[in-house]
C-alpha positions as a printed Julia matrix, in Angstrom:
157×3 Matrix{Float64}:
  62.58   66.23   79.71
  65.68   64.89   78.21
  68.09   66.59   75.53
  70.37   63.94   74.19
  70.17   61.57   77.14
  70.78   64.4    79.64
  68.02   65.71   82.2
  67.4    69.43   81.42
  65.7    70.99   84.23
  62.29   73.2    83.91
  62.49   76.63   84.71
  59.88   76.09   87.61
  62.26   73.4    88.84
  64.05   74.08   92.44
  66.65   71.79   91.8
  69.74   73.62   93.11
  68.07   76.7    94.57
  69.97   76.43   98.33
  73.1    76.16   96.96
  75.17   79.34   97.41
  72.82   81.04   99.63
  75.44   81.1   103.01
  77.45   83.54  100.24
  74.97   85.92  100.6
  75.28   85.9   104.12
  79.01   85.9   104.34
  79.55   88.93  101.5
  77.13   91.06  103.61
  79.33   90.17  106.68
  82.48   91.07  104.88
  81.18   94.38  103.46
  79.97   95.75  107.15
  82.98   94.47  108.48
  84.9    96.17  105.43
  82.91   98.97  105.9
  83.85   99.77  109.38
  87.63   99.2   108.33
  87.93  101.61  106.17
  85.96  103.99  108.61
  88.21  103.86  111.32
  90.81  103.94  109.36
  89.7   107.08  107.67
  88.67  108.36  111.47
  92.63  107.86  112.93
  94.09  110.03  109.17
  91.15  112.43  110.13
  92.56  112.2   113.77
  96.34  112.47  112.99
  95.05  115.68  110.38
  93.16  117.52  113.35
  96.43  116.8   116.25
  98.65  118.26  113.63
  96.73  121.37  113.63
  96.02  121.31  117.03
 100.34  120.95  117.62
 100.75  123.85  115.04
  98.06  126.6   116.3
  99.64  125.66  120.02
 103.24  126.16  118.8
 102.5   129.64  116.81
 100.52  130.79  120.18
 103.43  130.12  122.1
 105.88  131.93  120.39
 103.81  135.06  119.49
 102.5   135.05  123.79
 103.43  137.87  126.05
 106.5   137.7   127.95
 105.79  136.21  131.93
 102.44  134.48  130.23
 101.43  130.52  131.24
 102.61  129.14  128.06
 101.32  126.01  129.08
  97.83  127.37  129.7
  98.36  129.26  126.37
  99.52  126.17  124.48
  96.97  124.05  125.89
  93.61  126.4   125.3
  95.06  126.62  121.96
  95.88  123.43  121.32
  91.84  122.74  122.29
  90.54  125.51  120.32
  92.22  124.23  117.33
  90.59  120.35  117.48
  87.47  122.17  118.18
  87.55  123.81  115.24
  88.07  120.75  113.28
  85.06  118.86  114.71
  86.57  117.02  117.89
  83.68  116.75  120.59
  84.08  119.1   123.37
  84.96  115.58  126.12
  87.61  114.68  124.4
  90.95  117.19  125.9
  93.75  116.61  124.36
  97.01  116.07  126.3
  99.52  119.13  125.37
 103.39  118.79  126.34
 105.84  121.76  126.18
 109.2   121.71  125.31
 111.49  124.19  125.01
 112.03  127.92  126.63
 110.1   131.1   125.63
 113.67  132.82  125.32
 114.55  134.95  121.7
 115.51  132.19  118.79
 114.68  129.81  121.0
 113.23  126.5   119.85
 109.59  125.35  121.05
 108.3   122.38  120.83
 104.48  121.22  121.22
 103.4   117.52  121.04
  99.28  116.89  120.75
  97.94  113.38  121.81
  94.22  113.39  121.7
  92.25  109.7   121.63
  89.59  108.9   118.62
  87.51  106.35  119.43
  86.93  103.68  116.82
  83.52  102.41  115.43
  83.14   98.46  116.29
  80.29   95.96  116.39
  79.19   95.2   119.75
  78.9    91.46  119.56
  82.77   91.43  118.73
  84.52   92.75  121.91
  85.49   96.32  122.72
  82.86   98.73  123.69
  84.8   101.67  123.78
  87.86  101.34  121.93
  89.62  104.06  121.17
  93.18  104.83  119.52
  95.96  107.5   120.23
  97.01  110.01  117.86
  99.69  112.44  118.76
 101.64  115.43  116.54
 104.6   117.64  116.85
 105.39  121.09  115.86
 108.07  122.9   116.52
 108.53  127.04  116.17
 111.75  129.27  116.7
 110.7   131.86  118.72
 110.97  135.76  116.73
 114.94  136.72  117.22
 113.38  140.69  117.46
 110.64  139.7   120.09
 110.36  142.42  122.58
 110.85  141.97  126.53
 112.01  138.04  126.01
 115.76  137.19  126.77
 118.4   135.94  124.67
 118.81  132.04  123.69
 122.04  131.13  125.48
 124.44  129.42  122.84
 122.13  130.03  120.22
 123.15  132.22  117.46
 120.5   134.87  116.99
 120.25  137.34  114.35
C-alpha cells in the first residue's frame, strides 16, 4: 500500500521487528548489575551502622567493668554480643582493639573492624569478596568509680 508515494507498512508486517531487541538484553544486564550496587552498598552503611554499635556497647562495658577484670575479654564479648544483636552471622568475629587505661577519668578507646561480604555475580570474578568496616568509640571512665586509681595528669573531678 502506498500513501502519497510512500510505502506504509501493514500491521502484520515484520519489517523492523529485530531492531532494538539487544536493548532488552542490555537494560536487564544493567538493572541486575544496578541492583547488586546498590545492595552492597546498602550492606557496607548497614555494616558501618552495626561496628558503631558494636564500638559503643564495648566502650560502655569497659568503663562500667570491675576493677582487676580482662577488659579485653570484656570489650571483645561485648563488642560480639552487640553485632549479634544486629544480625551479623555468628562466623564472622569482629577484631576489637583497646586503647586506653581502666584508671578514674581516664579515656578508653575501642575500635570495631568486622568484614561484610559483598553480593557479586559469579561469572565476573570474586567469589568471596568481602569489605572492611571498622568504628571508634571512645568513653571517660566515671571520675567516682570505686576501687580504680586516679588518671595521672588528668584533671578529675
Amino acid at each position: 500500500m502506498t500513501v502519497h508515494g510512500r510505502h506504509r507498512a501493514a500491521w502484520g508486517d515484520e519489517h523492523g521487528a529485530v531492531a532494538g531487541v539487544e536493548a532488552l538484553a542490555f537494560g536487564v544486564l544493567v538493572f541486575v548489575l544496578g541492583t547488586l550496587l546498590v545492595a552492597n552498598l546498602w550492606a557496607v552503611v548497614d555494616g558501618r551502622s552495626a561496628a558503631d554499635g558494636a564500638a559503643r556497647s564495648a566502650a560502655r562495658a569497659v568503663i562500667t567493668a570491675d576493677p582487676g577484670s580482662d577488659v579485653g575479654g570484656v570489650a571483645h564479648s561485648a563488642a560480639t554480643e552487640a553485632l549479634r544483636a544486629h544480625g551479623v552471622p555468628a562466623d564472622r568475629v569482629p577484631s576489637v582493639t583497646l586503647a586506653g587505661d581502666l584508671v578514674r577519668c581516664g579515656v578508653v578507646e575501642v575500635t570495631v573492624v568486622h568484614r561484610v561480604p559483598l553480593a557479586v555475580l559469579p561469572q565476573f570474578g570474586a567469589r568471596r569478596a568481602a569489605v572492611s568496616v571498622r568504628a571508634t568509640h571512645a568513653a571517660v571512665v566515671d571520675p567516682y568509680a570505686s576501687g580504680l586509681p586516679a588518671a595521672t595528669g588528668v584533671p578529675c573531678a
